[in-house]
DSSP file (Angstrom, degrees, kcal/mol; ACC not computed):
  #  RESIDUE AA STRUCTURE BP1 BP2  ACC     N-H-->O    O-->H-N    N-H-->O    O-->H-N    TCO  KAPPA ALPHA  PHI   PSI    X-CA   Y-CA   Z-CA
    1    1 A X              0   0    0      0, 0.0     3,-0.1     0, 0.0     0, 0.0   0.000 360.0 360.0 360.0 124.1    0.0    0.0    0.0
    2    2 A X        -     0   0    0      1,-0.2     2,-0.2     6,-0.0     3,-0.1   0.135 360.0 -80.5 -57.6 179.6    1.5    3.4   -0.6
    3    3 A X        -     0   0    0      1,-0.1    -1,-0.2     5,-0.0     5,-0.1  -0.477  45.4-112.9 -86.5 159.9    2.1    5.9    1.7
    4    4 A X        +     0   0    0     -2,-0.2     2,-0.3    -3,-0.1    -1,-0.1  -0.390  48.5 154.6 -85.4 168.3   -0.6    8.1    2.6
    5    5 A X    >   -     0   0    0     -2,-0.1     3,-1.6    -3,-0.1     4,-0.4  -0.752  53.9-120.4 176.9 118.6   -0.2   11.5    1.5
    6    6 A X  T 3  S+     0   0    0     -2,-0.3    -2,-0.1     1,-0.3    -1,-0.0   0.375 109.3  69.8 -69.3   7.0   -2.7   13.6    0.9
    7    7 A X  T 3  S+     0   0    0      1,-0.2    -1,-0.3     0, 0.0    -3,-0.0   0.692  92.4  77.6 -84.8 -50.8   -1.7   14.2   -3.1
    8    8 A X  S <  S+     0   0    0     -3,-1.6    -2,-0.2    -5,-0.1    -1,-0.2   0.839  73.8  80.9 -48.6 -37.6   -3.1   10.4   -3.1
    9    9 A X  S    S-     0   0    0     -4,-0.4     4,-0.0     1,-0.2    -5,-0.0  -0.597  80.2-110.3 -86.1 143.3   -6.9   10.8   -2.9
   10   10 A X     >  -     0   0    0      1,-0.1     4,-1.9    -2,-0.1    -1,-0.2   0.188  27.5 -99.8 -59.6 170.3   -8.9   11.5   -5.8
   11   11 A X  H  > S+     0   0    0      1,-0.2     4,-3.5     2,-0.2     5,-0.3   0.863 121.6  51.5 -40.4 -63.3  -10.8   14.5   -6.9
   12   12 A X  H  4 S+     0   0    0      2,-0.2     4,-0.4     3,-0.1    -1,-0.2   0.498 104.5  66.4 -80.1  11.4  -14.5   13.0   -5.6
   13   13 A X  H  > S+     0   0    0     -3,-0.1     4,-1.5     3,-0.1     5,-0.3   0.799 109.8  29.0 -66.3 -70.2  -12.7   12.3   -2.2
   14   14 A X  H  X S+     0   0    0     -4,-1.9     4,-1.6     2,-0.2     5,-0.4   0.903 120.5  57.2 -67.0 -28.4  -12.1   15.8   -1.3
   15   15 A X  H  X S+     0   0    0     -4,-3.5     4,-2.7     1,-0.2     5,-0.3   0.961 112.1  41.5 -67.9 -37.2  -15.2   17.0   -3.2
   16   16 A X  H  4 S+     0   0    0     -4,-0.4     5,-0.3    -5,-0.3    -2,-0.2   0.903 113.8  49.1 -67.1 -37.2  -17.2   14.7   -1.2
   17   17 A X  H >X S+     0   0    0     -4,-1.5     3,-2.3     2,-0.2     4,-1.3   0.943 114.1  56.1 -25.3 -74.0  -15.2   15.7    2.4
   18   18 A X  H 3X S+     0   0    0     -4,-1.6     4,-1.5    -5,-0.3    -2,-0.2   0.906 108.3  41.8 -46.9 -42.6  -16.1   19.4    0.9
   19   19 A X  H 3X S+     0   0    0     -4,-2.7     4,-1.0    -5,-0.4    -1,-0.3   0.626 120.4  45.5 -90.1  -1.1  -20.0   18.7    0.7
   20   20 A X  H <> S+     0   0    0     -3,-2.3     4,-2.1    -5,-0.3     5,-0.4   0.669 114.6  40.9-106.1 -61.0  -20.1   17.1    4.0
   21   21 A X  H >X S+     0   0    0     -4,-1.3     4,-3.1    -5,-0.3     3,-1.4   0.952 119.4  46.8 -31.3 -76.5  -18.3   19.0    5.8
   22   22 A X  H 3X S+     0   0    0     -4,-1.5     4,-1.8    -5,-0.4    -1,-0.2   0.793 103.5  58.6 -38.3 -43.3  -19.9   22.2    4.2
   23   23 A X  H 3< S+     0   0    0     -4,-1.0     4,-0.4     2,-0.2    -1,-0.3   0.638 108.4  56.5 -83.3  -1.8  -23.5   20.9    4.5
   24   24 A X  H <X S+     0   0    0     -4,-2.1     4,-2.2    -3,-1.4    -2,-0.2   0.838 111.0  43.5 -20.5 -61.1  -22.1   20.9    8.5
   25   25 A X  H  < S+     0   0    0     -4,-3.1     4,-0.2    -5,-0.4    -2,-0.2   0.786 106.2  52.9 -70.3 -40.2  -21.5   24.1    8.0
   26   26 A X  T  X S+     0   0    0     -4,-1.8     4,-1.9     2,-0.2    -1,-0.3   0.729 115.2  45.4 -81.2 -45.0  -24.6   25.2    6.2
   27   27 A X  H  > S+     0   0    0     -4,-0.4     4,-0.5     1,-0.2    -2,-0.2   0.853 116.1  46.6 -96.2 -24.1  -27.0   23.5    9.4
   28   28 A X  H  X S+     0   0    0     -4,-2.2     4,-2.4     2,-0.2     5,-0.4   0.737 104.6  54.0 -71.2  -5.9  -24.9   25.0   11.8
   29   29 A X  H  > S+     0   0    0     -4,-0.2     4,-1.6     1,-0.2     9,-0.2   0.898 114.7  48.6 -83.5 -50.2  -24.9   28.4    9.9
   30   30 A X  H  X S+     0   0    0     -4,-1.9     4,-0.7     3,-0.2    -1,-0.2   0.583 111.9  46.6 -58.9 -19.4  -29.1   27.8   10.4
   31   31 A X  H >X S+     0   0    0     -4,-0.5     4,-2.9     2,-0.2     3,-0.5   0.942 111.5  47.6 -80.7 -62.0  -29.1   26.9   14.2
   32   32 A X  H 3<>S+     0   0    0     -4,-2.4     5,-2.2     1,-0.3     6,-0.8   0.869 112.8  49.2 -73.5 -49.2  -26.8   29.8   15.2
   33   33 A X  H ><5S+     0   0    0     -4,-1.6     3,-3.5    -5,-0.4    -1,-0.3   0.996 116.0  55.1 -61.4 -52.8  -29.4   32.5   12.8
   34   34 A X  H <<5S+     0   0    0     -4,-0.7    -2,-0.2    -3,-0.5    -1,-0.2   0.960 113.2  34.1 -11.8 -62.0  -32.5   30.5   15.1
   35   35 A X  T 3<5S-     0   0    0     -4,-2.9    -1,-0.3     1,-0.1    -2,-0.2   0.254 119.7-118.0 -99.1  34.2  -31.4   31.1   18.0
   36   36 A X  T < 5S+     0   0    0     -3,-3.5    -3,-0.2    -5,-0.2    -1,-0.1   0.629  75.7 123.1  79.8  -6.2  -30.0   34.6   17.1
   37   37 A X  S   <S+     0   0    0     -5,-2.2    -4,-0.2    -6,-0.1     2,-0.2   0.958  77.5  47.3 -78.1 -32.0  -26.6   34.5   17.6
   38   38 A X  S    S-     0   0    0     -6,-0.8     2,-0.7    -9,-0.2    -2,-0.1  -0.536  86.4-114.5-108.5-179.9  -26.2   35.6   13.7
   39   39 A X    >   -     0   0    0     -2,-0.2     3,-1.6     3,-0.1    -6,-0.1  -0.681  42.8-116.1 -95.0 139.6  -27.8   38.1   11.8
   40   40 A X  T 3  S+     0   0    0     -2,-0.7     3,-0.1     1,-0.2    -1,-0.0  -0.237  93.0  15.9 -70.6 153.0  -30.2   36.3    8.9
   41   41 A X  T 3  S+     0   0    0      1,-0.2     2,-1.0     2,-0.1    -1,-0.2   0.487  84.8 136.6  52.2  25.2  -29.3   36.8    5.3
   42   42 A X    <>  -     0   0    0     -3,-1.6     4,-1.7     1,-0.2    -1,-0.2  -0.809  38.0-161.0 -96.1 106.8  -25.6   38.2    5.9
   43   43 A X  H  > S+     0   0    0     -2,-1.0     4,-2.9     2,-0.2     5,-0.2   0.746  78.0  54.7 -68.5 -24.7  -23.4   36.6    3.4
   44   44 A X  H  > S+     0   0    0      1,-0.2     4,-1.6     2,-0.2     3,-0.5   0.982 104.6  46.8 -57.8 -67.3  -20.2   37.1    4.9
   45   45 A X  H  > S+     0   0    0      1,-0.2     4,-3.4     2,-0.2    -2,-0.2   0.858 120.8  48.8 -40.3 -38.7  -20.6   35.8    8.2
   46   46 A X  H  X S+     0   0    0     -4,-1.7     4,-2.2     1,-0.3    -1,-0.2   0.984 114.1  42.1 -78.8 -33.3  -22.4   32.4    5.8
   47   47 A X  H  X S+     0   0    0     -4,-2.9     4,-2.2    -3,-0.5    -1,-0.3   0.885 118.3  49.8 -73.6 -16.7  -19.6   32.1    3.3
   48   48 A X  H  X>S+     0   0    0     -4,-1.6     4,-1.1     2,-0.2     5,-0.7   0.958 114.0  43.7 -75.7 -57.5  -17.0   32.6    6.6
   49   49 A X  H  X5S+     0   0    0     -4,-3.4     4,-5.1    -5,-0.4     5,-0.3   0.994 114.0  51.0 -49.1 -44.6  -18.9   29.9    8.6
   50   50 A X  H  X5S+     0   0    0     -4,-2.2     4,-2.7     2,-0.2    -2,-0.2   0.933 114.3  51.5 -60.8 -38.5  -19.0   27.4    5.0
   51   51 A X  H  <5S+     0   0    0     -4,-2.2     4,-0.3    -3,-0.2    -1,-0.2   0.989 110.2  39.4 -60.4 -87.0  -15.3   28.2    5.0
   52   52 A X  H ><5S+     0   0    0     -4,-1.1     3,-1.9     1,-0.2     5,-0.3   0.857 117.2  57.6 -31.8 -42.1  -14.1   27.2    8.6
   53   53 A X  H >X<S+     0   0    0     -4,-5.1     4,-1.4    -5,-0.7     3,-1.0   0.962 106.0  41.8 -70.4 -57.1  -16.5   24.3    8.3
   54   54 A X  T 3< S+     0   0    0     -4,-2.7     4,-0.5     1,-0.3    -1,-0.3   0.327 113.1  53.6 -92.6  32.3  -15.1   22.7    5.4
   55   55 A X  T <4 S+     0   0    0     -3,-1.9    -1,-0.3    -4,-0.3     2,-0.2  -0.430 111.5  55.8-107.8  45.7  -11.0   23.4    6.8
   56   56 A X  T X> S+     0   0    0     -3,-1.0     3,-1.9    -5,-0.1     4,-1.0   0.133 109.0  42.8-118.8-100.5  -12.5   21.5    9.8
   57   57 A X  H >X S+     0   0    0     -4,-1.4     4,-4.4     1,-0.3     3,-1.0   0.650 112.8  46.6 -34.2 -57.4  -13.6   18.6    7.7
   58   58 A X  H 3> S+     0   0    0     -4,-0.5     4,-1.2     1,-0.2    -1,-0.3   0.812 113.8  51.9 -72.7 -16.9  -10.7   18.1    5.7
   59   59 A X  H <> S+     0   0    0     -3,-1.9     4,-1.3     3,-0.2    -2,-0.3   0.594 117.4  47.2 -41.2 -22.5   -8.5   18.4    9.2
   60   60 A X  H XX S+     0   0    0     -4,-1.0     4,-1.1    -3,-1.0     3,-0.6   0.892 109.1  48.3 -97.8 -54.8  -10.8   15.9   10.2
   61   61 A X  H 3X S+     0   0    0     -4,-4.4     4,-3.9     1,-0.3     5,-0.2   0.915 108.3  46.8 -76.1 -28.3  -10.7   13.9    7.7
   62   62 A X  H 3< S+     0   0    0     -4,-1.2     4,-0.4     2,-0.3    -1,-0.3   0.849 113.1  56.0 -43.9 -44.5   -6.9   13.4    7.1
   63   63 A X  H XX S+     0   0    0     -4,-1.3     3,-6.2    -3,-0.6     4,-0.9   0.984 107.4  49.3 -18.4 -95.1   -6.7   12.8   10.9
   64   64 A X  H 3X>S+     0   0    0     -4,-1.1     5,-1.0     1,-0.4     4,-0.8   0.765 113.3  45.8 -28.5 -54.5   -9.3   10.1   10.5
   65   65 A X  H 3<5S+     0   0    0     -4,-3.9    -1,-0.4    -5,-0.4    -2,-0.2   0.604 109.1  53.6 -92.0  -3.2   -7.4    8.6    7.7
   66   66 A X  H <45S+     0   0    0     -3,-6.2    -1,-0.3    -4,-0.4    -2,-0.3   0.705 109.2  51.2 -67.2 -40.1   -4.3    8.8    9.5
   67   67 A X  H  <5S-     0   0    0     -4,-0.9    -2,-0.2    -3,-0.2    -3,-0.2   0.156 109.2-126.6 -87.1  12.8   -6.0    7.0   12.2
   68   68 A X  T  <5 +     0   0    0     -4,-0.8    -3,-0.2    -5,-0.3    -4,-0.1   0.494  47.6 168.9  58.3  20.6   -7.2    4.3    9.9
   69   69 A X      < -     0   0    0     -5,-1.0    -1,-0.1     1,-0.1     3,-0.0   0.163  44.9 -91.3 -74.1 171.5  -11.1    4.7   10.9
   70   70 A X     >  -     0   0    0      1,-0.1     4,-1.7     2,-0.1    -1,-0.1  -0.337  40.2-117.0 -71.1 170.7  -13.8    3.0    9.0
   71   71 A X  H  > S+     0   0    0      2,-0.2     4,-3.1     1,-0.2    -1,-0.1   0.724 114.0  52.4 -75.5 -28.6  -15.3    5.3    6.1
   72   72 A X  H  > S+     0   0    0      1,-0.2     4,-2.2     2,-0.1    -1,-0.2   0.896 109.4  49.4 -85.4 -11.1  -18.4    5.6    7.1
   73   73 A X  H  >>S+     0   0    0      2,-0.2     4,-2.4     3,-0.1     5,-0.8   0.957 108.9  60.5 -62.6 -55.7  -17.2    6.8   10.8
   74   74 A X  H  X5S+     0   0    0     -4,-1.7     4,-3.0     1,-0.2     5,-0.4   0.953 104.2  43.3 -36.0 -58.0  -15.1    9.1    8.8
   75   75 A X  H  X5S+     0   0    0     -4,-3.1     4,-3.3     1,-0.2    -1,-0.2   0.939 112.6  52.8 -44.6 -53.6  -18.0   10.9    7.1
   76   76 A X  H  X5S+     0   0    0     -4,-2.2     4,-1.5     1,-0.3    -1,-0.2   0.641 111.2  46.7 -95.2 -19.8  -20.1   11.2   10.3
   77   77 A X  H  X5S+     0   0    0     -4,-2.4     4,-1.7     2,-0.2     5,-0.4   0.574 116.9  41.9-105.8 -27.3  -17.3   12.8   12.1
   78   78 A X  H  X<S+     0   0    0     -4,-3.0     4,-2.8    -5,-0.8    -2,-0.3   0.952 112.2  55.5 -73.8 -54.2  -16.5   15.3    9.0
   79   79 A X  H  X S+     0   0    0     -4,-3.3     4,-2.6    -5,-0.4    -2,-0.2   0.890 113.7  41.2 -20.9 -67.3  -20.2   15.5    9.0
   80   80 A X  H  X S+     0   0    0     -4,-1.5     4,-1.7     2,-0.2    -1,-0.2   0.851 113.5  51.9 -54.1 -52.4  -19.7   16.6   13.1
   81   81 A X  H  X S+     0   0    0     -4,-1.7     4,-2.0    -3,-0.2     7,-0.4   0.815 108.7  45.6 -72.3 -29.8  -17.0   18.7   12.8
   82   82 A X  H  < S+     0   0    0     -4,-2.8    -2,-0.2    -5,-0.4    -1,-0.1   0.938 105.8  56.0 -52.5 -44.5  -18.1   20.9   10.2
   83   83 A X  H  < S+     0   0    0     -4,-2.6    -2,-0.2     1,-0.2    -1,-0.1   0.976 110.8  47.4 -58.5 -48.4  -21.1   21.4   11.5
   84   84 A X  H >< S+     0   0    0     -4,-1.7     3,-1.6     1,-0.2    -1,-0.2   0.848  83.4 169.9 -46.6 -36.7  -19.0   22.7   15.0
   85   85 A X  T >X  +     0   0    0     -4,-2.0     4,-0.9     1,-0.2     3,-0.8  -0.384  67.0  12.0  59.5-129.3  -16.8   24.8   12.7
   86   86 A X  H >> S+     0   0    0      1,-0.4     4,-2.0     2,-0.2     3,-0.6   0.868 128.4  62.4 -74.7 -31.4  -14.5   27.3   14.9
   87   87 A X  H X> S+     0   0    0     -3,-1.6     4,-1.7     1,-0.3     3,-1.1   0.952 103.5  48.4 -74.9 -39.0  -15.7   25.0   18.3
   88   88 A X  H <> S+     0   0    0     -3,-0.8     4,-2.0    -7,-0.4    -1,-0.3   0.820 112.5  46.8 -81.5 -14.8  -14.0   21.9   16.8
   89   89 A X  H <X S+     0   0    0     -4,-0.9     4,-1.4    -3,-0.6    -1,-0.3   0.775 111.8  48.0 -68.6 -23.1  -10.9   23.9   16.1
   90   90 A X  H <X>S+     0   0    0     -4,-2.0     4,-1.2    -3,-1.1     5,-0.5   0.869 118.5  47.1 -95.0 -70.5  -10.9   25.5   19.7
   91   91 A X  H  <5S+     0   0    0     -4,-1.7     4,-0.4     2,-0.2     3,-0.3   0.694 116.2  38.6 -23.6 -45.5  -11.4   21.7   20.8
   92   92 A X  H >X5S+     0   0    0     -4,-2.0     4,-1.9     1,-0.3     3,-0.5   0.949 111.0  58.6 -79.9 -49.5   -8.8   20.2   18.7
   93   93 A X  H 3X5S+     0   0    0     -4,-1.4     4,-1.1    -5,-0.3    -1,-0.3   0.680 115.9  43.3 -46.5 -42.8   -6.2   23.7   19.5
   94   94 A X  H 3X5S+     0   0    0     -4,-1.2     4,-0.7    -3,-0.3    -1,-0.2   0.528 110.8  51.9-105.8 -19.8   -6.8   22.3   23.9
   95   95 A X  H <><S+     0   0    0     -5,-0.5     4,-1.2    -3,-0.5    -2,-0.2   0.750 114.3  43.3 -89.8 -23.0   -6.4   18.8   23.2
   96   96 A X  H  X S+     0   0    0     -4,-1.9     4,-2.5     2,-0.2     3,-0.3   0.895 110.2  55.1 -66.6 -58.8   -3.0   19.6   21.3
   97   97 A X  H  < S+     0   0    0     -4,-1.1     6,-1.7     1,-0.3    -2,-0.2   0.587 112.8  36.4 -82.3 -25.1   -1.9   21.7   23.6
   98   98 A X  H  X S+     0   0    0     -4,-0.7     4,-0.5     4,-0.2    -1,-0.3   0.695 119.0  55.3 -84.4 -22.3   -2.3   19.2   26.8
   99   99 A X  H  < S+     0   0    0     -4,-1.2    -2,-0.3    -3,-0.3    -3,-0.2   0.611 123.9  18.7 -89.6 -36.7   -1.2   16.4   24.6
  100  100 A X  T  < S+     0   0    0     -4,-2.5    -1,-0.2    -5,-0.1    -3,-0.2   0.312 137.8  29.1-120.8  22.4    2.2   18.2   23.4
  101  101 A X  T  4 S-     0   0    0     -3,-0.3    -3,-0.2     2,-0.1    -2,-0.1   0.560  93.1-128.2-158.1 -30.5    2.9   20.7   25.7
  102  102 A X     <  +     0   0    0     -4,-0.5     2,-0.4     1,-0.3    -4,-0.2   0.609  49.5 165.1  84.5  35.6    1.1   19.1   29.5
  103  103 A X        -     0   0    0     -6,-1.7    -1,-0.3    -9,-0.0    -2,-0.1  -0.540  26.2-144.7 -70.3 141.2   -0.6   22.5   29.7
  104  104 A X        -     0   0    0     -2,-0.4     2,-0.4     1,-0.1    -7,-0.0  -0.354  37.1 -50.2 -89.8-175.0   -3.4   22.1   32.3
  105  105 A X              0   0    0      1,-0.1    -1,-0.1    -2,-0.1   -11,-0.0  -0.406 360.0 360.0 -54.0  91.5   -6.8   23.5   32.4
  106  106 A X              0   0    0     -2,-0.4    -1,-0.1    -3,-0.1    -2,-0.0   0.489 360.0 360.0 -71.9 360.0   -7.1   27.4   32.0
């Protein structure tokens, strides 16, 4: 098996990673305008959220495929982290940071 390397995966890999991730992005983009936290029909704030989500999803999934995890686990957890956006970066950014560095709990 070659080495993994993200240059390896097709085209419909990352486009599929890209729509899952994104349609994350897209339902979280709909909770956070619910309940108010954003203002409805401002396209920056939606293409910014669709952004973060789907560089959250391909972080995730390259992890995940580093970590050899089934495919369909893969999806559901790009799926998950998109949808979290900036909160799965702040998650991943505290788990790093006790894991490589033994900072404790701020």
């Amino acid at each position: 098996m070659p080495e993994k390397d993200p240059s390896n995966y097709s085209w419909i890999t990352y486009l599929w990673v890209l729509a899952i991730s994104s349609w994350g992005g897209i339902v979280g983009f709909h909770r956070k305008m619910q309940a108010g936290i954003l203002r409805p029909f401002n396209v920056v704030e939606f293409v910014g959220e669709i952004a973060t989500s789907a560089f959250v999803g391909m972080i995730t999934f390259w992890l995940c495929e580093l970590g050899n995890f089934p495919q369909l686990m893969t999806a559901a957890l790009v799926g998950i982290t998109g949808h979290m956006g900036s909160r799965a970066l702040f998650q991943f950014e505290r788990w790093a940071e006790k894991r490589l560095f033994g900072a404790g709990d701020k």
